[in-house]
N, C-alpha and C positions, 0 to 999 in steps of 0.2 A: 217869434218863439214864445214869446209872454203869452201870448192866445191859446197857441196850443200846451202850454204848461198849464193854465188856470182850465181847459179844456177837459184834461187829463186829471184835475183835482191836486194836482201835487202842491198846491200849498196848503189844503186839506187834511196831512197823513194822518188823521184818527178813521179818516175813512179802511185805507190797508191796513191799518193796525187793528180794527175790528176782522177784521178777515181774515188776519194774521194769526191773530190770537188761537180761535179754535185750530188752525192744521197745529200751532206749536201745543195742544194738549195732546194731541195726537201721539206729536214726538214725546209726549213724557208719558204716556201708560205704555209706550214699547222697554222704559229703562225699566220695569218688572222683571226682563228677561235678557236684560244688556245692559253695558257701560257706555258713556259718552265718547266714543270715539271715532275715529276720523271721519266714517262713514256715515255716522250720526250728525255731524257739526255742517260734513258739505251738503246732504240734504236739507237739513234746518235752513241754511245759505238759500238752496236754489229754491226753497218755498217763501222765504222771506221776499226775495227776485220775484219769483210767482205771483206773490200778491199784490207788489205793485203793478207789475203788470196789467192782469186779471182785471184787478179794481179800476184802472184809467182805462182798458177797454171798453168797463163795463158801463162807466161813465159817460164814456164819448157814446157809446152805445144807446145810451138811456136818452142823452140830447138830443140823438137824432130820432129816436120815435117821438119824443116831447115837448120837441121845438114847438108847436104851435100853443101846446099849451104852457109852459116856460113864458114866451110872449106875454103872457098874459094873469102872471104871480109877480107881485113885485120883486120878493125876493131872487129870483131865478132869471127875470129878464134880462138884463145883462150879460148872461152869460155867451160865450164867442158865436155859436150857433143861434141862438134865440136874437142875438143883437146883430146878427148878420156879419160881425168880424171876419167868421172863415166858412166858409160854405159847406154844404151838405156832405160835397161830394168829397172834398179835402177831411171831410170827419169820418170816413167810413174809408179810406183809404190809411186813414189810422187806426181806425177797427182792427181792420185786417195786418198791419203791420204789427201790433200789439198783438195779437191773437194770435201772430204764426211767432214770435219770440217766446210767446207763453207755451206754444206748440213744444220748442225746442228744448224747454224744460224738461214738459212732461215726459217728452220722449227717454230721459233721464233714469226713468224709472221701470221697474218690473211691470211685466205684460197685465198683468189683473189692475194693477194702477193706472196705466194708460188708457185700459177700456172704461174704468170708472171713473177715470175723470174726464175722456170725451164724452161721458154719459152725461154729464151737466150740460151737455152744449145746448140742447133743445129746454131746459131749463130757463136759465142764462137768455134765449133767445123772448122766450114767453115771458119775463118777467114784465117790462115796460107795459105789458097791455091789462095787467090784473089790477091796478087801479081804474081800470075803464067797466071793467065787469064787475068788481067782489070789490067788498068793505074789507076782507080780508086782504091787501098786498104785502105787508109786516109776515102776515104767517108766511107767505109764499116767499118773500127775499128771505127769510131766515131757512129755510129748506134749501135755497138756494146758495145763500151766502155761507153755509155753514158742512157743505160739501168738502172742505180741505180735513175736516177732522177724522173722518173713516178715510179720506184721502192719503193721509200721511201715514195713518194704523197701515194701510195697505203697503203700504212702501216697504214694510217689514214684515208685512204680513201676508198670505195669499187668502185670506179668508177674515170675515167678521164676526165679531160675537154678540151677544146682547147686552154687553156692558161695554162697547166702543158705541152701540148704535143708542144708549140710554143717553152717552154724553154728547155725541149728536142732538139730541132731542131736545136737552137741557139745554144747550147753545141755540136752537130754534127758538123755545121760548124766552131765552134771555134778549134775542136779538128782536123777538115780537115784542118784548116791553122798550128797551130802549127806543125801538124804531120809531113808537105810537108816539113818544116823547119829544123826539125829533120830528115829526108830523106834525103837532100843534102849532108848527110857525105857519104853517099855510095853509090851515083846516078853515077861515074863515072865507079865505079865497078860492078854496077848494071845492067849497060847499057851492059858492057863482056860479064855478066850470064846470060841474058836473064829475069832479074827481072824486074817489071813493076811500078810504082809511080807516083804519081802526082809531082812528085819530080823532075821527068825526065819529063814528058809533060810539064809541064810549066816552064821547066827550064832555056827558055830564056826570058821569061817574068813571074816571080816570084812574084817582086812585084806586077803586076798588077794582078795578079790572089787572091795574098793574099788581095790587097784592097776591093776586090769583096767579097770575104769568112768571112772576119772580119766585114765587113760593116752590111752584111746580117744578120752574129750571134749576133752584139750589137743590131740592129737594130729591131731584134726578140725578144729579151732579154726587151728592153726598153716597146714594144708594148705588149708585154705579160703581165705586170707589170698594164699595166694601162688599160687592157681589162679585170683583174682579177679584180682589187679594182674597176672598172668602172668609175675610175674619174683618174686624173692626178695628183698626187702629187708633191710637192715643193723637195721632196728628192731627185726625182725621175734626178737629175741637178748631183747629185752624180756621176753617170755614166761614166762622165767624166774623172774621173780617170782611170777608167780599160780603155776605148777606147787610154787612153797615152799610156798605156801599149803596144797595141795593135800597135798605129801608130811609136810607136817606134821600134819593132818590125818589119815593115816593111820597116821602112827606114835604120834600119842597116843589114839588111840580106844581104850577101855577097854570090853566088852560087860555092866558093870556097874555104869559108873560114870556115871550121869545127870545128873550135874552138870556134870562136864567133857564130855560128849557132844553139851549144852545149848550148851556155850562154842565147842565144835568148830564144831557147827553155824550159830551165827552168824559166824563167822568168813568165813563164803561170800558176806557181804555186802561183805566186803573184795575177794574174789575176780571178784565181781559188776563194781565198780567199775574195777578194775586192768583188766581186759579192755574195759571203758569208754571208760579213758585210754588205753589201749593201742592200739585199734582206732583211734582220734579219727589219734593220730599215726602211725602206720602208712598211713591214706587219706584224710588233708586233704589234701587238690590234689597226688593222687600222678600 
């Protein structure tokens, strides 16, 4: 059971909790037009359930196309699939068992939400191999991993606008910075096997690629906010905390230092949340 726990990432949770994050901003540009209640709190529930889910899928998923190359990182060999602990075929038989419990979720929800979130599956499927083609995989998991946030808009909504799909976007780029962040532990080893990241493309100029990415995602984030309520709120000054988060962040990223990169990178769980609480008071009965 240890195997398939550490398999599944669950002693990991900043991994779900970035995943988590965007569908729960979801849940808070719907309070514009609602109050917190019951209806609101048990989907919040079955998304949080969702994303553990989803995420240990996506996981065990990701092992099994990278088993060979996992092998062959130090950081990653170890793990149950790459060290041979539980075999291929026992990791895809949890695929599917994780896949069809996240099924039973979605099915929870209105017809336009179930079609768009099977829409990720071919997504979801293609991610493992765009570190094999493209310097870009960080853009492409952020497109991917950030599906829950028009996801959850939908759940109350039958239709999208241009300021759910702006904080979408913003979340894309917040997850291309962090991710590049978290790619530095194995950019030197990656460069051996022929793995690709933005990790390695901008790895002699990091920060300045991250100012650009962070910039863009607050910057989407703030403008979305005030294109939704159509006017400018006094809260709206809040903001300022997560972008610390953010500049701190980029002034201590080190392209050698995998420890503190490690530390960097969970810090986005802070940043996760703060835009959370931020959005919550910004469009509760605005």
């Amino acid at each position: 059971m240890k195997d398939y726990f550490l398999l599944m990432r669950l002693d990991k949770p900043i991994g779900f909790m970035l995943l988590f994050w965007p569908c729960s901003w979801g849940f808070a540009i719907v309070l514009k037009n609602m109050s917190i209640n019951q209806e609101w709190i048990i989907n919040f529930f079955l998304f949080f359930i969702g994303s553990i889910l989803m995420r240990s899928a996506g996981c065990v998923y990701n092992d099994i196309i990278d088993k060979k190359i996992d092998q062959k990182v130090t950081r990653t060999k170890q793990r149950p699939l790459a060290s041979n602990k539980l075999s291929t075929f026992k990791g895809w038989v949890l695929v599917a068992f994780l896949s069809f419990l996240s099924l039973i979720i979605l099915f929870q929800f209105n017809f336009t939400a179930i079609i768009f979130g099977l829409s990720s599956g071919i997504l979801i499927f293609a991610y493992p191999f765009m570190k094999r083609i493209t310097y870009w995989p960080q853009l492409f998991l952020g497109i991917v991993f950030n599906w829950g946030v028009i996801l959850s808009y939908l759940v109350f909504n039958e239709e999208i606008n241009i300021g759910i799909l702006l904080i979408y976007l913003s979340a894309v780029f917040w997850t291309l910075g962090y991710d590049t962040i978290y790619g530095l532990q194995d950019a030197e080893e990656d460069i051996k096997i022929g793995v690709k990241s933005t990790s390695i493309k901008f790895n002699k100029k990091i920060k300045q690629f991250l100012v650009i990415v962070y910039l863009i995602s607050i910057s989407l984030m703030i403008y979305s906010n005030i294109l939704i309520l159509n006017k400018i709120k006094v809260e709206i000054i809040l903001y300022i905390l997560p972008l610390l988060l953010l500049i701190f962040q980029i002034q201590k990223v080190e392209i050698k230092n995998s420890t503190q990169n490690l530390s960097l990178f969970k810090l986005n769980n802070y940043y996760g949340l703060s835009i959370f609480i931020i959005l919550i008071i910004v469009f509760y009965n605005a």
